[in-house]
C-alpha positions in Angstrom: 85.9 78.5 165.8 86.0 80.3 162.2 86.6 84.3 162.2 83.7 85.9 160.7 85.7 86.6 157.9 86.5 83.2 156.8 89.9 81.3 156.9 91.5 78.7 159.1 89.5 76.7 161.7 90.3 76.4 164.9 89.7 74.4 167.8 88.3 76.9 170.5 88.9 74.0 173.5 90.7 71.1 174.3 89.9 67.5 175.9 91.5 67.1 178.8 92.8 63.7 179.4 93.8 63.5 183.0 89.9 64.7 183.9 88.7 62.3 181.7 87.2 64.3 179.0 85.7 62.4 176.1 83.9 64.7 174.1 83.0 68.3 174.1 79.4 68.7 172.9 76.4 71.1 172.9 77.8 74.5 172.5 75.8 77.4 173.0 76.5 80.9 173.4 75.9 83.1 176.5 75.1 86.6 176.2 76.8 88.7 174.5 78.8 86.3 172.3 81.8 85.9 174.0 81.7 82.7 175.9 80.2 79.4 175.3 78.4 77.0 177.6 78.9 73.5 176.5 78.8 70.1 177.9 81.8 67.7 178.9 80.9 64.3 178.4 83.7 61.7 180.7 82.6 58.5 182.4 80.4 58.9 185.6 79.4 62.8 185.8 79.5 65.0 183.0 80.3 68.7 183.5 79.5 72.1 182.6 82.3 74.1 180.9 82.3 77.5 180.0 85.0 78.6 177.3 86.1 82.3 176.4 86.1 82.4 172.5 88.7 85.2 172.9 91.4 82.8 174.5 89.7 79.8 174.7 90.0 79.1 178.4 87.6 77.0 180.2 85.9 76.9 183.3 83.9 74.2 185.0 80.6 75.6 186.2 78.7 72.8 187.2 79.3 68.9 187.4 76.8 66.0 188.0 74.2 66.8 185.1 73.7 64.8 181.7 73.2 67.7 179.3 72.9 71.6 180.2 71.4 74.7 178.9 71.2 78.8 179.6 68.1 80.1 179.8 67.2 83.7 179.8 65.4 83.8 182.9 68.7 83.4 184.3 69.5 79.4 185.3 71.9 76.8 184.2 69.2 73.6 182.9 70.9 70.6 183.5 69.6 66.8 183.1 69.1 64.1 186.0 68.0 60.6 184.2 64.9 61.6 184.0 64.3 65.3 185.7 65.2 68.4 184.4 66.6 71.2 186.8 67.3 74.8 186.7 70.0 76.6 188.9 70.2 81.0 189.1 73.4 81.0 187.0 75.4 84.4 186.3 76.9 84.5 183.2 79.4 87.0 184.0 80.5 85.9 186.7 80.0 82.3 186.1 78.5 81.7 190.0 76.1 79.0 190.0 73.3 78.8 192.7 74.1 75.8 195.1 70.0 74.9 195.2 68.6 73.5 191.8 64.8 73.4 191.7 63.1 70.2 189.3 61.2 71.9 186.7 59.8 69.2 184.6 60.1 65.4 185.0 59.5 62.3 182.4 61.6 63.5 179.9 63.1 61.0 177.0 66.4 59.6 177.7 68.4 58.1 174.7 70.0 55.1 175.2 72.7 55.1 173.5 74.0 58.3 174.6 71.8 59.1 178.1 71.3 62.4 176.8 67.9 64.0 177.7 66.1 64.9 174.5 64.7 68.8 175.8 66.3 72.6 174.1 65.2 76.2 175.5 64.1 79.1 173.4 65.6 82.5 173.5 62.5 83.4 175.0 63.0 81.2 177.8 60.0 78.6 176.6 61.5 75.1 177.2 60.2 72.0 174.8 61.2 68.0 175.9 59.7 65.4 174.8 58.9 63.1 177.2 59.0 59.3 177.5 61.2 56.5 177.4 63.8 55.0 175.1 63.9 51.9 175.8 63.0 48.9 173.4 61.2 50.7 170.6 62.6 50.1 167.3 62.2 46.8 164.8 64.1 46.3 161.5 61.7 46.4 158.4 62.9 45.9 155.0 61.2 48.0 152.4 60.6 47.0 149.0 60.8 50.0 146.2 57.9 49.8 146.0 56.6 50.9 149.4 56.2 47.6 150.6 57.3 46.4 154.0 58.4 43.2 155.3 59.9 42.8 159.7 63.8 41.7 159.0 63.8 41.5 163.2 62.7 38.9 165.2 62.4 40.8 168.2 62.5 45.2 168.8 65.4 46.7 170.4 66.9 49.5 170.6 68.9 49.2 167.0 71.4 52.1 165.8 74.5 52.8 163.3 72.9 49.8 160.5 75.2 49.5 157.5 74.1 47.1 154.8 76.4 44.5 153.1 76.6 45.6 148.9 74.8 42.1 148.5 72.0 43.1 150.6 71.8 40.2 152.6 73.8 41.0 156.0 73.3 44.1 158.3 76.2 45.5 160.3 74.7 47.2 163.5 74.8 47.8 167.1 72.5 46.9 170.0 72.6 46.7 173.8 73.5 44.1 175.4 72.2 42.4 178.7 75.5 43.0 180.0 74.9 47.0 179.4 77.2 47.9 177.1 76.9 48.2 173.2 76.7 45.1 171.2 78.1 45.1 168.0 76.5 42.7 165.4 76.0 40.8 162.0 72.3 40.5 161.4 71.6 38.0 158.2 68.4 39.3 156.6 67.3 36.2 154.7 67.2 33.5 157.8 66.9 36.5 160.1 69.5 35.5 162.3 72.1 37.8 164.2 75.5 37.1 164.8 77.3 39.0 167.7 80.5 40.7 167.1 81.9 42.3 170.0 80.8 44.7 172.8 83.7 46.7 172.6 83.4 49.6 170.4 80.4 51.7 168.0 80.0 53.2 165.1 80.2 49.9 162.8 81.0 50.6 159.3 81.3 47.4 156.4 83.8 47.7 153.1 82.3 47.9 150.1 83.1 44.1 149.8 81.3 43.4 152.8 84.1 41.1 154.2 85.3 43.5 156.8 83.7 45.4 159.3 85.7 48.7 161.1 84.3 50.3 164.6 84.9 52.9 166.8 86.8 51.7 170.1 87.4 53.4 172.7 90.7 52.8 175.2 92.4 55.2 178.1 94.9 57.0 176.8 98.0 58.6 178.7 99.5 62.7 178.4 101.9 60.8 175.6 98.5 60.1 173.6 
């Protein structure tokens, strides 16, 4: 959080390692600007947090969703795979209803993330697209001049691509048929990709292209 008048940031909440908190993400006010609905992202279920901005404590709402939303009708949206649902919620009070009704189904799951790709208007007018993820994308090298040539031998769900300064080896992730993310070397001229390891994201190269940095994730303790 920022005051309105400018100066220090602040973090307005905190992860909390002992429940497994990852990530905060999606923040969205509630009415009248003085809490914030956002969603906790930790292995297995996420959960629903609700934070004061005045004092920054949080309260778990809801837990067992993927990705959740206020509407102004009145309900807490929340994401099931594929299935959004929609719960009377009381902002004030924070009391959400114990029956969810399914409101639309089909909706477009990442797969990276499983995030549910849907937002609601202040009107209360919800958009989603729908579909699936899945295996969609293929690597095409493009010529300045407009001109494209496959660099892929087969689609897949392709993300994070960082390109050697020789422009002959890709650094990107994948999934794997284990599940998890795959983190690879794809050589564009014999078009041939090298595995890396499945433990991490978020590949990066060096200028020099000899070393590659990730993202990995590892439990951590209350001593950090």
């Amino acid at each position: 959080r920022v005051p309105d008048s400018g100066g220090q940031i602040e973090p307005l909440t905190e992860l909390n390692v002992e429940r497994g908190d990852v990530s905060h993400v999606f923040p969205k006010f509630l009415p009248g600007g003085e809490k914030v609905l956002f969603t906790i992202w930790s292995p297995g279920a996420m959960k629903a947090g609700v934070a004061d901005v005045a004092t920054g404590e949080t309260t778990i709402v809801h837990e067992g969703g993927q990705l959740y939303r206020y509407s102004p009708d009145g309900d807490l949206l929340d994401s099931v795979n594929d299935t959004l649902y929609a719960a009377a919620f009381d902002p004030d009070t924070l009391d959400v209803a114990d029956r969810a009704v399914p409101v639309a189904e089909g909706l477009f799951r990442y797969s990276v993330d499983g995030f549910s790709a849907y937002e609601v208007a202040a009107t209360g007018t919800i958009a989603f697209r729908s579909g699936s993820d899945g295996v969609q994308n293929r690597l095409v090298w493009v010529a300045r001049q407009g001109n494209g040539e496959s660099a892929s031998a087969r689609p897949s769900s392709y993300a994070n691509l960082n390109i050697s300064p020789d422009g002959e080896h890709l650094a990107l992730t994948y999934p794997s048929r284990e599940g998890p993310l795959q983190i690879g070397v794809w050589n564009l001229r014999g078009k041939t990709r090298v595995p890396i390891t499945s433990e991490g994201d978020n590949v990066e190269a060096n200028q020099a292209g000899h070393v590659i940095v990730f993202v990995l994730e590892e439990d951590c303790d209350n001593d950090g």
